[in-house]
C-alpha positions in Angstrom: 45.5 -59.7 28.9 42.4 -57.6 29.6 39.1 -59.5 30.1 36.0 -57.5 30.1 33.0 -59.0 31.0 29.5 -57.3 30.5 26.7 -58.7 32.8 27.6 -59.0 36.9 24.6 -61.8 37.5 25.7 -65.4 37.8 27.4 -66.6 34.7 29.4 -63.1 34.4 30.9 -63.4 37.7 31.8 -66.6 37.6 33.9 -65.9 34.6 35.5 -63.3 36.5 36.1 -65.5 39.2 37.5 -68.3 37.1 39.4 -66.2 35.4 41.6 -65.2 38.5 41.9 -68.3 39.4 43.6 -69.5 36.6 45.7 -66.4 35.6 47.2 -64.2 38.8 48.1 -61.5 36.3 44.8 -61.4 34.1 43.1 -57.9 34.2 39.7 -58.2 34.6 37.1 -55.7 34.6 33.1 -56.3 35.3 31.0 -53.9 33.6 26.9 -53.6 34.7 25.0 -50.9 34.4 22.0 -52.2 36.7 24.4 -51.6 40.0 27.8 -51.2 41.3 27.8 -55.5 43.2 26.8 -58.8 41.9 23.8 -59.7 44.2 21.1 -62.2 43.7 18.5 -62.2 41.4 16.1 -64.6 42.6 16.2 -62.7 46.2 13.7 -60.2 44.6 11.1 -61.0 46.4 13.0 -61.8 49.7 13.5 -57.6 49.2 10.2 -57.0 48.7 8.7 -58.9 51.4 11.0 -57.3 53.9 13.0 -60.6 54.9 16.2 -58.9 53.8 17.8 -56.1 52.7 19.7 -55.8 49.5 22.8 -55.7 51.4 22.3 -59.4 52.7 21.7 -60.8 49.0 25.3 -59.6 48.1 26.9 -63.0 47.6 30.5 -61.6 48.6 31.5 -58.4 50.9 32.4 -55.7 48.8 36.2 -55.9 49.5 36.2 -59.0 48.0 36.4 -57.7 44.1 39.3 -55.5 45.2 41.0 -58.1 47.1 41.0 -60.3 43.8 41.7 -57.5 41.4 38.9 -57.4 39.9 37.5 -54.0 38.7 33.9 -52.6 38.8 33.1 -50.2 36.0 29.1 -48.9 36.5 27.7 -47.7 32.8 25.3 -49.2 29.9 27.2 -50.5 26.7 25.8 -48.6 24.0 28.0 -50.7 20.9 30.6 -53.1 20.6 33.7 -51.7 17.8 34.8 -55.4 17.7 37.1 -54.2 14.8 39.1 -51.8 18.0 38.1 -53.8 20.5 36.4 -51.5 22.2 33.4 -50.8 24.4 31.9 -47.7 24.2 29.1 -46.5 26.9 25.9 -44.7 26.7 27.5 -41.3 28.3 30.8 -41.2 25.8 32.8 -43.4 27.7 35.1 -46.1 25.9 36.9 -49.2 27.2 39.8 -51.5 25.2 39.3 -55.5 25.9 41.3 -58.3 24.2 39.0 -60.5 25.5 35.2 -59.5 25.2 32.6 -62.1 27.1 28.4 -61.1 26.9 26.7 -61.9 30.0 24.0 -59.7 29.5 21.3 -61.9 31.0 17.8 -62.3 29.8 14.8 -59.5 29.5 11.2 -60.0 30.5 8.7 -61.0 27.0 6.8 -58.2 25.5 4.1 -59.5 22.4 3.2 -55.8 21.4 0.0 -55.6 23.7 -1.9 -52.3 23.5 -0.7 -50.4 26.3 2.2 -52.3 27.3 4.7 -49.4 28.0 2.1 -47.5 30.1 3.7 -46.2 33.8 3.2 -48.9 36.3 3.0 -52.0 33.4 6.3 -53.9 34.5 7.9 -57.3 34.7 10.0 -58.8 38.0 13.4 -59.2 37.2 15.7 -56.5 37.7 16.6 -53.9 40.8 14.3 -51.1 38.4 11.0 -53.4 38.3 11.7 -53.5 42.2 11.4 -49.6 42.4 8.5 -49.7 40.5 6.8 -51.9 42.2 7.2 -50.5 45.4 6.3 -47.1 43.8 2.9 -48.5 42.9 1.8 -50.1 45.7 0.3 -46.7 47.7 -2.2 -46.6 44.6 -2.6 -50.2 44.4 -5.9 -52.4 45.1 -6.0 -54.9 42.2 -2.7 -56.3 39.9 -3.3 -58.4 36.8 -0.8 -60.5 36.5 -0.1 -61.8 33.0 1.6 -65.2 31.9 2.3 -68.4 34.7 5.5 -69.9 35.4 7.7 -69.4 38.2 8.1 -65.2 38.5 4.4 -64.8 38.3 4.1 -67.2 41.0 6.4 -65.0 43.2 4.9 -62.3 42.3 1.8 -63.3 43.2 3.1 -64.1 46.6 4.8 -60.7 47.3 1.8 -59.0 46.2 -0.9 -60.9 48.8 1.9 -60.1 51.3 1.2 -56.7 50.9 -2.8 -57.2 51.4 -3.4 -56.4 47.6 -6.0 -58.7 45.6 -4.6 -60.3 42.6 -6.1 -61.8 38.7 -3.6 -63.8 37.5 -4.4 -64.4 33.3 -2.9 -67.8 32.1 -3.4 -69.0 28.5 -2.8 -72.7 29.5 -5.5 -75.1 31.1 -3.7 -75.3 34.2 -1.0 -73.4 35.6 2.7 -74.4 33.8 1.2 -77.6 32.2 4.0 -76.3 29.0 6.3 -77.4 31.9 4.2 -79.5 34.2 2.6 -83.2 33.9 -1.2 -83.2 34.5 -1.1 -84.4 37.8 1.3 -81.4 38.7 0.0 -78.6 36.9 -3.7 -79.3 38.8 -1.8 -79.7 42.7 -0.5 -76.3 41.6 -3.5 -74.5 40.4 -5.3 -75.6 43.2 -2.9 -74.3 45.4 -3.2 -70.6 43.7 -6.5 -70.9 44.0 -6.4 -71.8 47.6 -4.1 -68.6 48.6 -7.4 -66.5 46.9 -5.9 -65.7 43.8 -8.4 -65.3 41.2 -6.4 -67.4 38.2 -8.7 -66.8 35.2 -7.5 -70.1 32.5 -7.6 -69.9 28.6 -7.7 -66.5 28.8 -4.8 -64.2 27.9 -4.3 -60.4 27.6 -5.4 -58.5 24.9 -5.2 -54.9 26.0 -3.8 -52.7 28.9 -6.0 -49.8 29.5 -4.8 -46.4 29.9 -6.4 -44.8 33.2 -5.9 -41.2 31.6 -2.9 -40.0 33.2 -0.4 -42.3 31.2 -0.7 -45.4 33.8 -2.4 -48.7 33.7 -6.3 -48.6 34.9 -7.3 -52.0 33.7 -6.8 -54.9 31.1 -9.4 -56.0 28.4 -8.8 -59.6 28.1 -9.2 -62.2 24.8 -12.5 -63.1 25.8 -13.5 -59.4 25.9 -14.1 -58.7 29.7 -12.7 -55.6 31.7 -10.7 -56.0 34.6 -9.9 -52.8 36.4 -6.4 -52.6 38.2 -3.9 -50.2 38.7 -0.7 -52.5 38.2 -0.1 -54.7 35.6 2.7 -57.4 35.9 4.2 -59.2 32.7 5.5 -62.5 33.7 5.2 -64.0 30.2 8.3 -65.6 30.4 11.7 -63.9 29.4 14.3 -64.0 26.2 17.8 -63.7 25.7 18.8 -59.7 26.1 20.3 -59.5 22.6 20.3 -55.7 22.5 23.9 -55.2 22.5 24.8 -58.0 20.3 22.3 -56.7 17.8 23.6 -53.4 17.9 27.3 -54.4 17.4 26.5 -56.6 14.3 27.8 -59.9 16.5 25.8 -63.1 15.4 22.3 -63.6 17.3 19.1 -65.9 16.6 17.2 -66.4 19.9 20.2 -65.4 21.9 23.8 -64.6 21.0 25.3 -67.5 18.8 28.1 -69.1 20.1 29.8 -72.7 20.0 29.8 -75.1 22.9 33.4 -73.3 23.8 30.9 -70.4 24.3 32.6 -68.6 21.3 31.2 -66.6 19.2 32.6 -66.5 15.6 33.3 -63.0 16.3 37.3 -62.9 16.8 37.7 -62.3 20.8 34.1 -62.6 21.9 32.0 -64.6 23.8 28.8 -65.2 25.1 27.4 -67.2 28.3 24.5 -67.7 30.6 20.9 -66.7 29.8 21.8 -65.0 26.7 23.8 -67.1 24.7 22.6 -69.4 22.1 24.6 -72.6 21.8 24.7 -73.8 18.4 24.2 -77.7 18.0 24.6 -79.1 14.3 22.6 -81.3 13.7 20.0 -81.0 16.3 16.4 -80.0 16.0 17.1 -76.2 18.3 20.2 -74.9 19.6 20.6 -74.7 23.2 19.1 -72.2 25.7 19.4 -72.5 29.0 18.7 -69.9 31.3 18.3 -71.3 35.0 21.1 -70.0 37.3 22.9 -73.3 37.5 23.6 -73.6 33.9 24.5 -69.8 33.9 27.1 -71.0 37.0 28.3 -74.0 34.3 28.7 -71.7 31.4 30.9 -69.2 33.1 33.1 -72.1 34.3 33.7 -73.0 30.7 33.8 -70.0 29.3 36.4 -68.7 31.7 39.0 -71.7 30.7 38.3 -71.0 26.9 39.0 -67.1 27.4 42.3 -68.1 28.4 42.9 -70.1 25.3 42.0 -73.5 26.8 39.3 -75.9 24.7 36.5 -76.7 26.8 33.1 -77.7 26.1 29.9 -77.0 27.8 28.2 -80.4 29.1 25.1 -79.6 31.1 24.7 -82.9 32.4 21.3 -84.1 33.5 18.8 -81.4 33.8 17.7 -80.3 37.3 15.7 -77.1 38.9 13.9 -76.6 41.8 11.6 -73.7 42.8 8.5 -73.4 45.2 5.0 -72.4 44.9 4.5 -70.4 48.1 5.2 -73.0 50.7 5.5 -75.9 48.1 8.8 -77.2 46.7 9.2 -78.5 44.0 12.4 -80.4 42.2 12.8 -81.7 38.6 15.5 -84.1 37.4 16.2 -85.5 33.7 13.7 -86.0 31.6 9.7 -85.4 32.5 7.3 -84.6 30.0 5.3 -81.9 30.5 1.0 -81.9 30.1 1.2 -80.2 26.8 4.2 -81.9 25.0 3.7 -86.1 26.4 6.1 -88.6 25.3 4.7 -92.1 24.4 7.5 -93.4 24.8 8.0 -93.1 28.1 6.3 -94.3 31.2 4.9 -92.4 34.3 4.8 -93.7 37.8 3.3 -91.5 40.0 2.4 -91.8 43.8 0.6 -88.9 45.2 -0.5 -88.4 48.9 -2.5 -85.1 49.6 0.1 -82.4 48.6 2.9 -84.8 48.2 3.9 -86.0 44.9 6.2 -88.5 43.7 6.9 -89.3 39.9 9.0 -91.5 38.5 9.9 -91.6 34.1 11.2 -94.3 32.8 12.1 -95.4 29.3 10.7 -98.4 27.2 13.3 -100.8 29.1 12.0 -99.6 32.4 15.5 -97.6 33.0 14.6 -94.7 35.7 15.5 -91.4 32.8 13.4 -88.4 35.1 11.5 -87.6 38.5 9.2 -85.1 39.8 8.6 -84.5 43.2 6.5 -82.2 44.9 6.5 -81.8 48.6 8.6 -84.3 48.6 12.5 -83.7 49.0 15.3 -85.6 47.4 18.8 -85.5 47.2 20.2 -84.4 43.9 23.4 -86.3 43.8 21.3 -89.9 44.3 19.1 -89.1 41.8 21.6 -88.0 39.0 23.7 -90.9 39.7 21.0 -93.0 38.9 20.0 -91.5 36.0 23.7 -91.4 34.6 23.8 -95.4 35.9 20.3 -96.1 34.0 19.4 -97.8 36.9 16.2 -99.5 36.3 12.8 -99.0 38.4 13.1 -101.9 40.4 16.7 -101.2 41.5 15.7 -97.5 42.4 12.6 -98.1 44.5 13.7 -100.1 47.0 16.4 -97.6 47.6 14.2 -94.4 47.6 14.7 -93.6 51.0 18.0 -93.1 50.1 17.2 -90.0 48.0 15.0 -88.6 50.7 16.2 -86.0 53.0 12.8 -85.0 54.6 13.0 -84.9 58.3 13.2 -88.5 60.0 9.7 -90.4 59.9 8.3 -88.0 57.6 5.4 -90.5 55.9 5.5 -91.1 52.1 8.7 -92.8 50.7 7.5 -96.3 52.0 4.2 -96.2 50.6 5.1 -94.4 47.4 8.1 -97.0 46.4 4.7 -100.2 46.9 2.7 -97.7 45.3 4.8 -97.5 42.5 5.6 -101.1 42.2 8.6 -101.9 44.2 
């Protein structure tokens, strides 16, 4: 049996990796045309700000693919002949599979803005936008960054490291409050405005100007101002990279349709991590999920059902974490964010400075979500209580349990009184 799998980030390796575990005689063959090793994506800006070298963000030496039989093909799929099963490259090249899985990741958002494929206009996701950035910065005083969340925040950061002065253009009214509860989305936009970014609010792009050689010179914004610059960063969020489904007829809405196997109902293909759509009957959306532990989860499944095993995809209770520069942040189950509140639930909430504590509970006082900024605690406690349905007043006493901030770190005490333990 030959397994191709198109995509080397998280989910696609995994797949290749799960495969091999479960069949010694499997060939497998990992096809990206971005470069020859899986390395990690969110170690971007690590590159950039010259903590490591791409070498170090390699999660496995390079003999490792060849010690588990796994082969590297570098090239862009042009189409999909699912009819032949067969892959067939940009430069002419052709592949056979008899098992076909899409990792192909997710591609930075693009609204059709004036201007937008002007040189030096660029998202941060991929080893290319890298390039470009550091290609700009010689000529670079001022970037206009477009669109909040978590890349634009990092982007942010690697740019101040480098001594340039940064706009940053967010439609909310404060930064990630689509993701954020109030109290959250104002500790962050204070911090941005304390590392002397100028974060403009309500306001979003409307034009990128061209300077006259082809390149970006400045942005006109909705509310009609000019902002001169000479890079322009689109952090607008990203969507499913459907370009190859779409151009081999496969079945796509937001992202490639597939079942919770991670089929598609394309005979012999399948689809995981950021791009795949998971269809759920019945349910208000199908399922997207495109944070790199899901993308981890997906490939898990998705190997087992490649080799003609039935497994479903469970993503259990929701977590992430990130950080805004020095701040860390952690999610887990359900929080409603400042734009989208739930009445049913109920916020607890202890806040101390820059630390941050939130606890959501249901109508019976069941623990169902937490927040914490600044604050660390340890994922396993705090899913098991969620899965348990512990209520509040069995989780507070105990929330120095979940902490794993160095010893006598203030905060836990007083937040479980504060919040009514």
């Amino acid at each position: 049996m030959h397994v191709v799998i198109v995509g080397n980030g998280i989910a696609g390796v995994t797949v290749a990796r799960h495969v091999r575990k479960r069949d010694r005689k499997a060939k497998i063959t990992l096809v990206s045309g971005e470069s020859d090793h899986h390395w990690s994506r969110p170690a971007l800006m690590y590159i950039f700000m010259g903590h490591m070298g791409y070498a170090q963000t390699k999660p496995y030496p390079d003999k490792f693919w060849r010690k588990n039989r796994i082969d590297l093909v570098r090239g862009w799929v042009e189409r999909v002949d699912t009819g032949a099963r067969e892959l067939r490259f940009q430069d002419g090249r052709t592949l056979d599979y008899d098992a076909l899985v899409l990792a192909t990741g997710s591609v930075p958002n693009r609204f059709g803005w004036p201007g937008q494929d002007l040189e030096r206009v660029q998202g941060m996701y991929s080893l290319d936008d890298l390039r470009g950035l550091d290609a700009a910065m010689p000529d670079t005083e001022r970037a206009v960054i477009v669109g909040g969340g978590l890349i634009g925040i990092e982007l942010a950061e690697m740019l101040l490291t480098r001594g340039k002065q940064v706009t940053f253009l967010v439609r909310e009214q404060a930064y990630w409050d689509n993701v954020l509860p109030p109290e959250e989305a104002a500790l962050v936009t204070e911090l941005v405005r304390h590392h002397g970014i100028d974060l403009r609010l309500q306001t979003e792009l409307a034009e990128i100007v061209d300077d006259g050689h082809g390149r970006a010179g400045g942005v006109v914004t909705s509310t009609g101002e000019r902002i001169a610059c000479q890079l322009v960063g689109l952090t607008a969020g990203v969507r499913p990279n459907t370009s190859l489904a779409k151009a081999s007829d496969l079945p796509t809405g937001r992202g490639i349709l597939v079942d919770r196997t991670l089929r598609s109902a394309t005979d012999g293909v399948f689809a995981c991590g950021d791009c795949a759509e998971i269809e759920v009957p019945g349910a208000e959306r199908n399922l997207l999920q495109q944070v790199w532990y899901t993308g981890r989860l997906q490939g898990e499944v998705c190997a087992a059902n490649v080799l003609g095993e039935h497994v479903e995809y469970d993503p259990g209770i929701w977590f992430n974490s990130a950080k805004f520069f020095d701040l860390e942040y952690q999610t887990y189950g359900t929080v409603p964010s400042a734009g989208r509140p739930d009445p049913s639930l109920t916020h607890h909430v202890w806040q101390q400075g820059q630390r941050l504590v939130r606890v959501v509970c249901d109508q019976d006082d069941v623990v169902v979500g937490f927040n914490l900024m600044g604050v660390r605690f340890r994922h396993r406690v705090c899913e098991a209580w969620i899965a348990a349905r512990k209520r509040r007043s069995e989780v507070l006493p105990e929330l120095r349990r979940a902490g794993f901030d160095p010893e006598f770190s203030p905060g836990l005490s007083q937040a479980a009184l504060a919040l009514g333990a």
